[in-house]
C-alpha positions as a Markdown table, in Angstrom:
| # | Residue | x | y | z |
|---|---|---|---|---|
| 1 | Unk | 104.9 | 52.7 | 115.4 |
| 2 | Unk | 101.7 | 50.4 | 115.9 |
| 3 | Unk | 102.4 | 51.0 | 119.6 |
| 4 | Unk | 102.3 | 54.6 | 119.7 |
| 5 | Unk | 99.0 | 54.8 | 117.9 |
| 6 | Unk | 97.7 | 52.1 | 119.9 |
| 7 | Unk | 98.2 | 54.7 | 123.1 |
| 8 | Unk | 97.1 | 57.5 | 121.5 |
| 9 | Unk | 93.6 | 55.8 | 120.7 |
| 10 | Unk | 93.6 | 54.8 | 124.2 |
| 11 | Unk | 94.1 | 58.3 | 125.3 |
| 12 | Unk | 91.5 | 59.8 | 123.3 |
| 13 | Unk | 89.0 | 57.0 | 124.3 |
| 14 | Unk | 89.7 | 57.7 | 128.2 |
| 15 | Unk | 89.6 | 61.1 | 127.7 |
| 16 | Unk | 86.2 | 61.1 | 126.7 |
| 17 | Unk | 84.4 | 58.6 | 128.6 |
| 18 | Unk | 86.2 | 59.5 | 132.4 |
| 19 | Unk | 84.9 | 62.5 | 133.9 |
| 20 | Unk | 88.6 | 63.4 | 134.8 |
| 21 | Unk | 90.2 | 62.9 | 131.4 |
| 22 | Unk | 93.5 | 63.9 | 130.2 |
| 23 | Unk | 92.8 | 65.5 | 127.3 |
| 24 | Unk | 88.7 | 66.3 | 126.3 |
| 25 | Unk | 86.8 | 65.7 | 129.4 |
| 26 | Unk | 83.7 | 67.4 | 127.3 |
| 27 | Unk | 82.6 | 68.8 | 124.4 |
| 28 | Unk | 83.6 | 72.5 | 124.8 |
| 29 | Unk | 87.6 | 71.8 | 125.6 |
| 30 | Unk | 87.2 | 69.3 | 122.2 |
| 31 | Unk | 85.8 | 72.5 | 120.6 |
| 32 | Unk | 89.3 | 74.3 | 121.9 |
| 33 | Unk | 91.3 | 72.3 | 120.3 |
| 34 | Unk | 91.4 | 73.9 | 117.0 |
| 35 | Unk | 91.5 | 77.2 | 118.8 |
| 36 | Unk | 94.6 | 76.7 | 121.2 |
| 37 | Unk | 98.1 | 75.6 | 120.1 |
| 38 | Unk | 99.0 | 74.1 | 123.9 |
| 39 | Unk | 98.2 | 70.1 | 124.5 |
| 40 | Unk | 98.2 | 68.3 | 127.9 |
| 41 | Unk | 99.3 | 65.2 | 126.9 |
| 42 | Unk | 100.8 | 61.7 | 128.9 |
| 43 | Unk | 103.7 | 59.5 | 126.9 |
| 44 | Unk | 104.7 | 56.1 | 128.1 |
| 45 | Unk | 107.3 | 53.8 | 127.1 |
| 46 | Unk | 109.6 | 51.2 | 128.5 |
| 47 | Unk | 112.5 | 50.7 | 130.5 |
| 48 | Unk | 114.7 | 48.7 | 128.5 |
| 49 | Unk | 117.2 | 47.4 | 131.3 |
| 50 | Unk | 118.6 | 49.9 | 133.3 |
| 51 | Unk | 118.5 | 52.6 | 130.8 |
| 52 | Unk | 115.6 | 54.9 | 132.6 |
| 53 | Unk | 116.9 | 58.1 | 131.0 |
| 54 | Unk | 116.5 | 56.5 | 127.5 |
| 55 | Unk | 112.8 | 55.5 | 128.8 |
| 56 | Unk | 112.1 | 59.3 | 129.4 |
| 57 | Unk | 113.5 | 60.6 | 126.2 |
| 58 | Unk | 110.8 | 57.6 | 124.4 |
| 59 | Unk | 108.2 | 58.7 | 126.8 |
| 60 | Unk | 108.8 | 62.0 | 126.4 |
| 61 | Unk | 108.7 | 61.8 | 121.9 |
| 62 | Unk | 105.4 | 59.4 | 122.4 |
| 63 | Unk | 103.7 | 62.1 | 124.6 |
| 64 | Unk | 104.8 | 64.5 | 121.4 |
| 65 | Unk | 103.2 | 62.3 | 119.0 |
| 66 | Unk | 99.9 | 62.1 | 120.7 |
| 67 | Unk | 99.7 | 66.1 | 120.8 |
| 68 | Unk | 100.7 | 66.0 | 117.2 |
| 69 | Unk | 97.8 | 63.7 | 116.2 |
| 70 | Unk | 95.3 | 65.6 | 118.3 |
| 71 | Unk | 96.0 | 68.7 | 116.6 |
| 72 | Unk | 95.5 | 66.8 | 113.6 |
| 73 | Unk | 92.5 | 64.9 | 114.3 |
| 74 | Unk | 90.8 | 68.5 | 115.6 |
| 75 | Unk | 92.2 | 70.4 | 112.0 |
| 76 | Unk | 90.3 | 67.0 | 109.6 |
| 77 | Unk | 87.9 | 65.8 | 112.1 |
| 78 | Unk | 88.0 | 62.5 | 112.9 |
| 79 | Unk | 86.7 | 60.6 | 110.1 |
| 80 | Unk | 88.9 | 62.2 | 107.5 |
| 81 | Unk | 92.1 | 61.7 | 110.2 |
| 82 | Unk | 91.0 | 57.6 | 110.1 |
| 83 | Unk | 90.5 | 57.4 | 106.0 |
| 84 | Unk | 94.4 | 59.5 | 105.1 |
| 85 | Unk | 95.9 | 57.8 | 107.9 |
| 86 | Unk | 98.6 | 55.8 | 105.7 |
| 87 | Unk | 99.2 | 59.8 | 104.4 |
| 88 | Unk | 99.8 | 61.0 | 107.4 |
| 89 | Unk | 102.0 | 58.5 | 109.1 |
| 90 | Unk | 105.2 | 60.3 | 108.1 |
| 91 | Unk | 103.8 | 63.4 | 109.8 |
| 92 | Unk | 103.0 | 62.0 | 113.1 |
| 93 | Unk | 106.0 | 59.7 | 113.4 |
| 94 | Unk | 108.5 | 60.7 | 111.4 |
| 95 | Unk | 108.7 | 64.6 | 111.9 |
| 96 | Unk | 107.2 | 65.1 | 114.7 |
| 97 | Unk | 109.5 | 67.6 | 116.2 |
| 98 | Unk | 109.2 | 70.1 | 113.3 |
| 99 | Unk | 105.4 | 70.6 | 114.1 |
| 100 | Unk | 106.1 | 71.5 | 118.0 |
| 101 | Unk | 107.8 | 74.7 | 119.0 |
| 102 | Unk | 108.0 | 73.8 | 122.6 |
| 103 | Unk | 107.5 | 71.4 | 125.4 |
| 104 | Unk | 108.3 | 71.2 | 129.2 |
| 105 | Unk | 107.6 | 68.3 | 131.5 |
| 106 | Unk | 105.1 | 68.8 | 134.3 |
| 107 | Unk | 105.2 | 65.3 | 136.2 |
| 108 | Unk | 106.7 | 61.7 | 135.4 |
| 109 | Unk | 106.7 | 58.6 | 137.4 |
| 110 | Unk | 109.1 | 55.7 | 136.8 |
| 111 | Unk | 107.9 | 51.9 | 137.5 |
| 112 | Unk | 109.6 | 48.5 | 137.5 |
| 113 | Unk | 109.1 | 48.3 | 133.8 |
| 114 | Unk | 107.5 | 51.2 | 132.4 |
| 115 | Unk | 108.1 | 55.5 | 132.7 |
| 116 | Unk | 105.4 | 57.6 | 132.2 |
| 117 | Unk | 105.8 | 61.5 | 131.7 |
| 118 | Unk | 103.1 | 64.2 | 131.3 |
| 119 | Unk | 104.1 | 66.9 | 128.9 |
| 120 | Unk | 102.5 | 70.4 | 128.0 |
| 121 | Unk | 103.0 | 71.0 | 124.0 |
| 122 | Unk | 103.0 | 73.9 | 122.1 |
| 123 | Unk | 102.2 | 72.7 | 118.5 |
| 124 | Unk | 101.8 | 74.4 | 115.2 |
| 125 | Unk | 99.0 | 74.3 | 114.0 |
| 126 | Unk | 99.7 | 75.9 | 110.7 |
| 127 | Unk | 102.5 | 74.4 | 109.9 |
| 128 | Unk | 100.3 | 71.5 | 110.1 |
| 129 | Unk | 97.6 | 73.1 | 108.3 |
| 130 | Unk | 100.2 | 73.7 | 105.5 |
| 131 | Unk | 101.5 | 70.4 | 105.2 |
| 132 | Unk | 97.9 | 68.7 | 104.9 |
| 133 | Unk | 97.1 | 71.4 | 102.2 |
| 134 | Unk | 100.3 | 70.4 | 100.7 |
| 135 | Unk | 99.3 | 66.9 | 100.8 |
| 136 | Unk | 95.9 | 67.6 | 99.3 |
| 137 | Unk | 94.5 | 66.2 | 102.5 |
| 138 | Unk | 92.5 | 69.5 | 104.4 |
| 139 | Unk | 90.7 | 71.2 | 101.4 |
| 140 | Unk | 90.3 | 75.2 | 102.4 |
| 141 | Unk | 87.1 | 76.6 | 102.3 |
| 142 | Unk | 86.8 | 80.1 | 101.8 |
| 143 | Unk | 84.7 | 83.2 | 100.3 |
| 144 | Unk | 86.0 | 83.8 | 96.7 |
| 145 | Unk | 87.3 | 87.5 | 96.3 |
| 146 | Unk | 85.7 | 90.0 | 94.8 |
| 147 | Unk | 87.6 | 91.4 | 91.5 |
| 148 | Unk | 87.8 | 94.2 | 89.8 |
| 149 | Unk | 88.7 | 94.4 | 86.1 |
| 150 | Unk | 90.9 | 97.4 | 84.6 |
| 151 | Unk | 91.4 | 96.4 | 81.3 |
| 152 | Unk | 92.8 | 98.1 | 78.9 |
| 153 | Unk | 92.0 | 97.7 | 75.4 |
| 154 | Unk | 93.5 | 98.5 | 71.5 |
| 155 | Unk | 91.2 | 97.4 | 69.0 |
| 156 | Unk | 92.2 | 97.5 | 65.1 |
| 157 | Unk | 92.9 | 100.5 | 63.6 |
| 158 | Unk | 92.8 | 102.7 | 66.9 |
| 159 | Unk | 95.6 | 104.7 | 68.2 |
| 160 | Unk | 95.5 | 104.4 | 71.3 |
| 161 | Unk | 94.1 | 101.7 | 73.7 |
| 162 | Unk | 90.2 | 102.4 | 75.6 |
| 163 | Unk | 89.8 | 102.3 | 79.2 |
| 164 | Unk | 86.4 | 103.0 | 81.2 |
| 165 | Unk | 88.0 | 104.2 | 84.3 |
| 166 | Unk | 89.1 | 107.4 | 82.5 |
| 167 | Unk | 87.5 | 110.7 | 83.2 |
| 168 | Unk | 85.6 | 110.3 | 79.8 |
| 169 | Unk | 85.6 | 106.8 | 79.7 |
| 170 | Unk | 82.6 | 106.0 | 81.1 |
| 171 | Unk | 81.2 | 103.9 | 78.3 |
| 172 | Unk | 84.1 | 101.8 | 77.0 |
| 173 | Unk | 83.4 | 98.3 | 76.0 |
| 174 | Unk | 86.5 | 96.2 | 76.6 |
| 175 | Unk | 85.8 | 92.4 | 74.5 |
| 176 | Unk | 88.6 | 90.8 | 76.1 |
| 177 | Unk | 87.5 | 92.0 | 79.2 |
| 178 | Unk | 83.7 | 90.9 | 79.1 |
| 179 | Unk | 85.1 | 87.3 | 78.3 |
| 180 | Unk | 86.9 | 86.8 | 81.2 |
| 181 | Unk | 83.7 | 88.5 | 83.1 |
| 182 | Unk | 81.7 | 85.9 | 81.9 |
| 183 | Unk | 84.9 | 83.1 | 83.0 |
| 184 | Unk | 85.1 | 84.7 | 86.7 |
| 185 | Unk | 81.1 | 84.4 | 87.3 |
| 186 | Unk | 80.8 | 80.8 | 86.0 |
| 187 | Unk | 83.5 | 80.1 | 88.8 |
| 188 | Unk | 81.2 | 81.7 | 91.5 |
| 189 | Unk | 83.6 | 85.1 | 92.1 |
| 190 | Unk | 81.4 | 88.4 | 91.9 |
| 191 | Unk | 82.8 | 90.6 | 90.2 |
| 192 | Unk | 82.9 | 94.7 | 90.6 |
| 193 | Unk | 80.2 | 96.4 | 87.5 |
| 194 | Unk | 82.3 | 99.4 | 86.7 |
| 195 | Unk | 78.8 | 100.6 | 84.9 |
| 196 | Unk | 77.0 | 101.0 | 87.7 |
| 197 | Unk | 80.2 | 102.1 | 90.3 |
| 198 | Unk | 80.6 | 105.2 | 87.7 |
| 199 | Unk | 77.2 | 106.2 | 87.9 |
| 200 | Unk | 77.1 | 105.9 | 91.9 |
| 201 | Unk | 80.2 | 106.4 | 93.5 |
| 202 | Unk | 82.1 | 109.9 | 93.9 |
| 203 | Unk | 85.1 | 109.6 | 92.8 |
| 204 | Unk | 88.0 | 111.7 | 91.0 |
| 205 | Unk | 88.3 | 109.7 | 87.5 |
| 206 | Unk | 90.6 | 112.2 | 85.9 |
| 207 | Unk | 93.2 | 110.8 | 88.7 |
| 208 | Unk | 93.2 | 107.8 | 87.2 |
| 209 | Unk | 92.9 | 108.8 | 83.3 |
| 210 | Unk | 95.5 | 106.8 | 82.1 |
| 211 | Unk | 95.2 | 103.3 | 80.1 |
| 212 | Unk | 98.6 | 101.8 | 82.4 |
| 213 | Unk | 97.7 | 102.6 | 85.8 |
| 214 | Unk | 100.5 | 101.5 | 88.3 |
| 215 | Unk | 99.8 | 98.4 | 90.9 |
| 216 | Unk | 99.3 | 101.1 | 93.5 |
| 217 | Unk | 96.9 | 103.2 | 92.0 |
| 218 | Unk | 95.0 | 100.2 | 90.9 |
| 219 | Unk | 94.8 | 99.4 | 94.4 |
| 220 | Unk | 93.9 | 102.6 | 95.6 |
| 221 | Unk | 90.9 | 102.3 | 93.0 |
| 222 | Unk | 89.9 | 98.8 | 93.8 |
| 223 | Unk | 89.3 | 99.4 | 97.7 |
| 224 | Unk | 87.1 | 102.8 | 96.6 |
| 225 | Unk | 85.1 | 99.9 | 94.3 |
| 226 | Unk | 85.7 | 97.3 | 96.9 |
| 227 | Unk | 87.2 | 94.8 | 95.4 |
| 228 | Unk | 89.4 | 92.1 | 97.3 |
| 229 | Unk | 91.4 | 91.9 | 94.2 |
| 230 | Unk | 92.0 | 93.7 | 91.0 |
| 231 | Unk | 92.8 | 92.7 | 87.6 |
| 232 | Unk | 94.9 | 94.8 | 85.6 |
| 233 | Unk | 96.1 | 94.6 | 82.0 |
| 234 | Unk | 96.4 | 95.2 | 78.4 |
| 235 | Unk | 94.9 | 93.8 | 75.1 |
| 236 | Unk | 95.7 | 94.4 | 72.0 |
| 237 | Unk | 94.3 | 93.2 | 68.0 |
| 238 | Unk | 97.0 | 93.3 | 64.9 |
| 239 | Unk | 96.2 | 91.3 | 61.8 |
| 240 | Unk | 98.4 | 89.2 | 59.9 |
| 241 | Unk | 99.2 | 87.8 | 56.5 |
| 242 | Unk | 96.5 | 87.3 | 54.2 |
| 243 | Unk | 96.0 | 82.8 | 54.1 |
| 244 | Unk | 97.3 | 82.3 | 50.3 |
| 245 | Unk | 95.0 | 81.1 | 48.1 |
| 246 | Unk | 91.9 | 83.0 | 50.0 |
| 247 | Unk | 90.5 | 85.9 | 51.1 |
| 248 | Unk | 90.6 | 84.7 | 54.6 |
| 249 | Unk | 93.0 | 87.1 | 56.5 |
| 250 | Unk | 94.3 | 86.1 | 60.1 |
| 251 | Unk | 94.2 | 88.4 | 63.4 |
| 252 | Unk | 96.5 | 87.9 | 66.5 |
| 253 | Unk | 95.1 | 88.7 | 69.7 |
| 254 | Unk | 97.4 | 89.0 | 72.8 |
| 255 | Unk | 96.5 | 90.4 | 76.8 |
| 256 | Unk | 98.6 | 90.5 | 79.7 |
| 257 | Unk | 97.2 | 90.4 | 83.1 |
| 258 | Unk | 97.8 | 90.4 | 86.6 |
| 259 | Unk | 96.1 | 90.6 | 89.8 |
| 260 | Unk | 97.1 | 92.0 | 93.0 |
| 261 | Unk | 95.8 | 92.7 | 96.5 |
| 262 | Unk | 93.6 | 96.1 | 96.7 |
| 263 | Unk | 95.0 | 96.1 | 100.9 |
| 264 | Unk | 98.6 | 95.8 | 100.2 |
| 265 | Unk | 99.5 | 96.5 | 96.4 |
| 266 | Unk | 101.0 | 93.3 | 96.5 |
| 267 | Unk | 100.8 | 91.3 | 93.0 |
| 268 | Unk | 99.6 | 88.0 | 93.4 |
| 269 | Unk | 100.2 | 86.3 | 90.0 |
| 270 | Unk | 100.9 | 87.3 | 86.6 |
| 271 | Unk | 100.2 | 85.9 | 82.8 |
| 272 | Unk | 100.2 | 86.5 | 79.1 |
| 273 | Unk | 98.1 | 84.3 | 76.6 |
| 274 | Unk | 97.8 | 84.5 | 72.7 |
| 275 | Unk | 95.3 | 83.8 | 70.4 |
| 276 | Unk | 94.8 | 83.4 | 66.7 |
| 277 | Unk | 91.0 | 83.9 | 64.4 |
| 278 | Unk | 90.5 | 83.7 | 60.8 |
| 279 | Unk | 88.2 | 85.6 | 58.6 |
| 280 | Unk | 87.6 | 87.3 | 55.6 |
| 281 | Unk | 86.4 | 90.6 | 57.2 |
| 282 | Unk | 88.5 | 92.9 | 60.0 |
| 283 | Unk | 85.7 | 93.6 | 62.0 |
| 284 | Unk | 84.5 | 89.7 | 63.0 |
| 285 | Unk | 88.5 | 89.0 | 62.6 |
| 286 | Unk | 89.7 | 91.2 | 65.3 |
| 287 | Unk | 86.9 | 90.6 | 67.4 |
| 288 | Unk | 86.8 | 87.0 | 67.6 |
| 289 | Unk | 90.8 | 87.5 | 68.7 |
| 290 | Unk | 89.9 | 89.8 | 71.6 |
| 291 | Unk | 87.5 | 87.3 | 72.6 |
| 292 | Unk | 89.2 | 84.1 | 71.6 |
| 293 | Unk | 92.2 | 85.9 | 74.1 |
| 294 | Unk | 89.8 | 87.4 | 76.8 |
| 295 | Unk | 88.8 | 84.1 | 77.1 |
| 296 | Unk | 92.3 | 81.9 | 77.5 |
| 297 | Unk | 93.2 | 84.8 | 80.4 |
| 298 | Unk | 89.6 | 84.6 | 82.1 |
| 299 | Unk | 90.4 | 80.6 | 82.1 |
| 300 | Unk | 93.9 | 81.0 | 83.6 |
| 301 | Unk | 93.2 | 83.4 | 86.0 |
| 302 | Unk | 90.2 | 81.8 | 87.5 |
| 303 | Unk | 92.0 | 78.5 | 88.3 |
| 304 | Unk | 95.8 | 80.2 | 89.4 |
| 305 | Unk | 93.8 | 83.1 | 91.3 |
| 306 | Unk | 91.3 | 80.4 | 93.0 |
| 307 | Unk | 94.5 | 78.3 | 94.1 |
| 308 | Unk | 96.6 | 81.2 | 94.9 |
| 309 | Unk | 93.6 | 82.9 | 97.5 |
| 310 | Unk | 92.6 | 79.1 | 98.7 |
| 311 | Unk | 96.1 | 78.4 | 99.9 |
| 312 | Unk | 96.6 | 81.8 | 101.5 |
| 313 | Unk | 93.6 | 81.8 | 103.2 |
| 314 | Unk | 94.8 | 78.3 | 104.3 |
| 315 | Unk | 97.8 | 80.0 | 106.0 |
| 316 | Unk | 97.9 | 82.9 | 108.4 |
| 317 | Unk | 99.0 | 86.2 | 108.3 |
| 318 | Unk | 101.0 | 88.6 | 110.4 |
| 319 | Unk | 99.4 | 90.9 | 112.3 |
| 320 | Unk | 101.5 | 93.9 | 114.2 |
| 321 | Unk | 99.6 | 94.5 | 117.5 |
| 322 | Unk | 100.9 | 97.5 | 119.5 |
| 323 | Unk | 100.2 | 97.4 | 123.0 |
| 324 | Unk | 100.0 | 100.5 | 125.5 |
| 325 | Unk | 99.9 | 100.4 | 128.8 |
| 326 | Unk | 102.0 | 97.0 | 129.7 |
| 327 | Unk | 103.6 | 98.6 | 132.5 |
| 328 | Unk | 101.2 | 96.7 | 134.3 |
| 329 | Unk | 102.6 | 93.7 | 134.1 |
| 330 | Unk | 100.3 | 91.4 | 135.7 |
| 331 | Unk | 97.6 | 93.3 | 133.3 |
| 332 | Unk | 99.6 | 92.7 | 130.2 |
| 333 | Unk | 100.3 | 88.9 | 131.1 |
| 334 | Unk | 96.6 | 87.5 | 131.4 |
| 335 | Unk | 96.3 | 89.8 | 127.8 |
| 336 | Unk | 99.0 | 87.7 | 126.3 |
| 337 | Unk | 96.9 | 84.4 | 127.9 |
| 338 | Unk | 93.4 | 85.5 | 126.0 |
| 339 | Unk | 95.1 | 86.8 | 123.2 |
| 340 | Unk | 96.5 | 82.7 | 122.9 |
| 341 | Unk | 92.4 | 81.0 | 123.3 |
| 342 | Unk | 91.4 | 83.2 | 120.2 |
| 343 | Unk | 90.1 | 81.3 | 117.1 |
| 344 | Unk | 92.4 | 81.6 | 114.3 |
| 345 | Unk | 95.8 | 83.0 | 116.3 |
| 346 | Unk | 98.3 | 80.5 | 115.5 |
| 347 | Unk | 101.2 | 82.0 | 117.1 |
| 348 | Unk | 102.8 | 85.1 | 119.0 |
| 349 | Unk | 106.2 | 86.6 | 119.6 |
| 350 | Unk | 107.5 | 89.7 | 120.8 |
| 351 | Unk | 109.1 | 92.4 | 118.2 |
| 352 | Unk | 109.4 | 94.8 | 120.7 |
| 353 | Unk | 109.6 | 96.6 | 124.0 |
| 354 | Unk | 109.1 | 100.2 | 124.9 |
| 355 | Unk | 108.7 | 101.6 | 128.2 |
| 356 | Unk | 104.7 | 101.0 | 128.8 |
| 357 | Unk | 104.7 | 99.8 | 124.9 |
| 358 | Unk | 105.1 | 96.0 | 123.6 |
| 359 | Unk | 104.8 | 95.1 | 119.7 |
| 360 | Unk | 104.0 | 91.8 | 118.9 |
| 361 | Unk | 103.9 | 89.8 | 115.2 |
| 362 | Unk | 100.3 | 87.6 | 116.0 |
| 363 | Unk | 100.0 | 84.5 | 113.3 |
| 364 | Unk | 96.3 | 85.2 | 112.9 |
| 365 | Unk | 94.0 | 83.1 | 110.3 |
| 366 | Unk | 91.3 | 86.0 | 109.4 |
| 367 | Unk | 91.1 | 89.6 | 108.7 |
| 368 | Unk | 92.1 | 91.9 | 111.5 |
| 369 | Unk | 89.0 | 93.6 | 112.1 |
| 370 | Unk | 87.9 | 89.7 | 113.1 |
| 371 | Unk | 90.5 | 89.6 | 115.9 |
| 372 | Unk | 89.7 | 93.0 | 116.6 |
| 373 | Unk | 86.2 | 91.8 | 117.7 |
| 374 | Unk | 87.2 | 89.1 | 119.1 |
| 375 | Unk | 89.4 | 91.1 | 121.5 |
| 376 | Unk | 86.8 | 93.3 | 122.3 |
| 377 | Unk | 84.3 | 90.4 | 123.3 |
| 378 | Unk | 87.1 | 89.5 | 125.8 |
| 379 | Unk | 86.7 | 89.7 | 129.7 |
| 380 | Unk | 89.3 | 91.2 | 132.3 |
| 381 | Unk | 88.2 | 91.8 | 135.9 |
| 382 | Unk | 91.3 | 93.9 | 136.7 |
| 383 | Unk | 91.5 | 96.2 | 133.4 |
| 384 | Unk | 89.6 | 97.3 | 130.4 |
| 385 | Unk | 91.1 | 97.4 | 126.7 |
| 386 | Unk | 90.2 | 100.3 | 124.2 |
| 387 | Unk | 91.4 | 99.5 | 120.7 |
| 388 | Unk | 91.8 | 102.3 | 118.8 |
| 389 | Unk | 93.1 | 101.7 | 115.3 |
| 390 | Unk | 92.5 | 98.9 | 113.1 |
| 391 | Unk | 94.0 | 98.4 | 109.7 |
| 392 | Unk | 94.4 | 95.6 | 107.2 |
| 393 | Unk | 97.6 | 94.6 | 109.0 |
| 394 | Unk | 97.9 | 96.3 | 112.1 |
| 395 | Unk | 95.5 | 96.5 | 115.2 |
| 396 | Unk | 96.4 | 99.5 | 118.3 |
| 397 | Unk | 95.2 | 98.3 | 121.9 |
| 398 | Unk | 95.4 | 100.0 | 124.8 |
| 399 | Unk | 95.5 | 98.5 | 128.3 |
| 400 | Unk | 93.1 | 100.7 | 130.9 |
| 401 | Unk | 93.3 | 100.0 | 134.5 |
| 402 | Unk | 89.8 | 99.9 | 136.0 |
C-alpha cells in the first residue's frame, strides 16, 4: 500500500513540474478536476516471474487508485487530503472499484521487470463526495433556505385554532410560532415575514383559509412567498390538574411540525415536542407552554433541517434534459462532450430515444436554472442551442443547425 501512494505522489509531482505532464500540466486543467469525472492516469507494477498478465491486472488497479486519490485530493484540497489521510486509506485502497464506473486502457508497455499501463477513468465524484460527508471529512457549505412558517395555533379556551394565512387572518399572533422565529434567525436562516407579504403581495387568501393546509397547498403558498422551505404545523394549550397543596395549576403545550420542499411538495422531516409550565394564573400558564413548546420545535428543527439541506446540497440531483434535434448526430455527440466539462454535472445516462428526441437523467450539483446558464455560455461552431423551458427539475434544449 506504501508503494502505491509512493507512485501516486510521484505522479502528481511530475505532473506539475514537466511541461508535458500526465495529469496537471497547469493550473487551468488542476481547476478541471473538480469539474470532470474522466482521469488520464499511468499504473505500474511488477512482473512477478513470468506472470505478465497478473502485472497488468496490478498495473491496471494502481492506475485506478491514483485517479481515485486525484478526485479526492481536487474535492478536499490538498492540505486537508494530507491531514485525513489515515481516514481515507480504506477509500483509496480498499474500495477502489466502487468509486469508478468505467475504465479502458489506452497504451501499456511491458519491460524485463516492470508493466506500465495508461488508463482513462471515469470516477464518481459523488459517490466520493458522499462518503467523505459520511465520514465527516468534506464539510458542505451552502446558503441556508429560506422558510416559511404556517403555524397553526389553539390557545386556551378557544374553539378553534388561529392562522394568519386566512382570508381574515391577517393579524394572528402565533406564540409557538414567534419562538421558533427567533430559533431559525439565531441560526443565520431568513425567514419569510408573513406581515409584510400580506400587505404586499396579491394573492387569493380565502384559497388557503383553512388552519390544516395540505403539503401541496403549503407549497403552492410558499413559492408565491418564496420560501425554499415551509414549515407547517399545529399547536395547541390544555391545562392540567391543579399541584395539591397550591394554587399553582399546570398547562401542557404540544406542536407538531414538518417542513417540506416549496419545488417538489416533498416533506423533508417531521417532529412532535411537549412541554410543561406551572402557574397560578391561565393566562401566563398557557402562554409560557406555547412558548416553552415553540421553543423545543424551533431547536429541533434548526439543527435536523440544517443537516438534512447540508447533506443534500452535498449530493446531486436528477435533472431530466430533453433534447430535440439529435438527428444530427455528430451535433448531438460534441453536446453530450460539453454537457460532461460543466461544473457540478456528476454523471449522464440516457432514459430515452425518440426519433430526433433523446432524454437524459444529468447528476447535476445546483439548481437547474444554473446548468441552464451554463449551457447557454457554451460554444458550438457547427450548431446553436435554444433552451426553451426550465423548471426545478427539468430543462428543454433544442439543437439548431447553423
Amino acid at each position: 500500500m506504501r508503494k502505491i501512494f509512493a507512485i501516486f505522489s510521484v505522479l502528481i509531482l511530475s505532473a506539475a513540474v514537466t511541461a508535458g505532464g500526465l495529469l496537471i500540466p497547469d493550473a487551468a486543467t488542476a481547476q478541471q478536476l473538480d469539474e470532470s469525472n474522466t482521469l488520464v492516469v499511468v499504473g505500474t507494477a511488477s512482473v512477478k516471474g513470468d506472470n505478465v498478465s497478473g502485472a497488468r491486472e496490478e498495473a491496471i488497479a494502481d492506475g485506478l487508485v491514483t485517479a481515485v486519490a486525484l478526485k479526492t485530493e481536487a474535492l478536499l484540497g490538498l492540505e486537508s487530503f494530507v491531514e485525513h489521510f489515515s481516514k481515507l486509506d480504506q477509500l483509496l485502497f480498499d474500495q477502489t472499484k466502487s468509486y469508478v464506473s468505467g475504465y479502458k486502457v489506452l497504451t501499456e508497455a511491458a519491460r524485463e521487470k516492470s508493466y506500465h499501463v495508461i488508463v482513462q477513468a471515469t470516477v464518481s465524484g459523488s459517490k466520493i463526495s458522499k462518503y467523505l460527508t459520511e465520514a465527516g471529512i468534506l464539510r458542505v457549505e451552502t446558503a441556508l433556505p429560506s422558510v416559511l412558517f404556517l403555524i397553526a395555533e389553539q390557545k386556551l379556551a378557544e374553539p378553534y385554532p388561529g392562522f394568519w394565512w386566512g382570508a381574515e387572518g391577517a393579524y394572528v399572533e402565533s406564540l409557538s410560532e414567534a419562538m421558533m422565529v427567533e430559533r431559525f434567525k439565531e441560526a443565520g436562516f431568513i425567514v419569510i415575514d408573513h406581515k409584510q407579504a400580506r400587505s404586499g403581495q396579491q394573492i387569493n387568501w380565502g384559497a388557503f383559509d383553512k388552519p390544516d393546509l395540505s403539503d401541496q397547498e403549503a407549497a403552492e403558498l410558499g413559492s408565491l412567498l418564496k420560501a425554499d422551505v415551509v414549515v407547517i404545523g399545529q399547536s395547541i394549550v390544555a391545562q392540567s390538574a391543579n399541584i395539591m397543596g397550591s394554587a399553582m395549576r399546570s398547562f401542557n403545550g404540544t406542536a407538531a411540525a414538518r417542513v417540506i420542499r416549496t419545488t417538489s411538495a416533498e416533506p423533508m422531516l417531521e417532529l412532535a415536542r411537549i412541554a410543561v409550565a406551572v402557574s397560578e394564573d391561565d393566562p401566563s400558564g398557557s402562554r409560557a407552554a406555547l412558548e416553552d413548546v415553540g421553543n423545543l420545535v424551533g431547536q429541533a428543527l434548526v439543527k435536523e433541517l440544517t443537516a438534512a439541506w447540508q447533506k443534500q446540497a452535498g449530493e446531486p440531483s436528477e435533472v431530466l434534459m430533453v433534447i430535440r434535434g439529435t438527428g444530427h448526430l455528430a451535433s448531438y455527440v460534441k453536446f453530450r462532450k460539453a454537457m460532461n466539462t460543466i461544473s457540478g454535472v456528476e454523471g449522464i445516462r440516457v432514459q430515452g430515444i425518440k426519433p430526433n428526441e433523446a432524454t437524459l437523467l444529468v447528476e447535476y450539483k445546483g439548481k437547474t436554472k444554473d446548468l441552464a446558464a451554463d449551457l447557454m455560455q457554451q460554444h458550438f461552431d457547427s450548431f446553436g442551442i435554444n433552451i426553451f423551458e426550465v423548471t426545478a427539475d427539468m430543462v428543454r434544449v433544442e439543437l439548431i443547425p447553423q
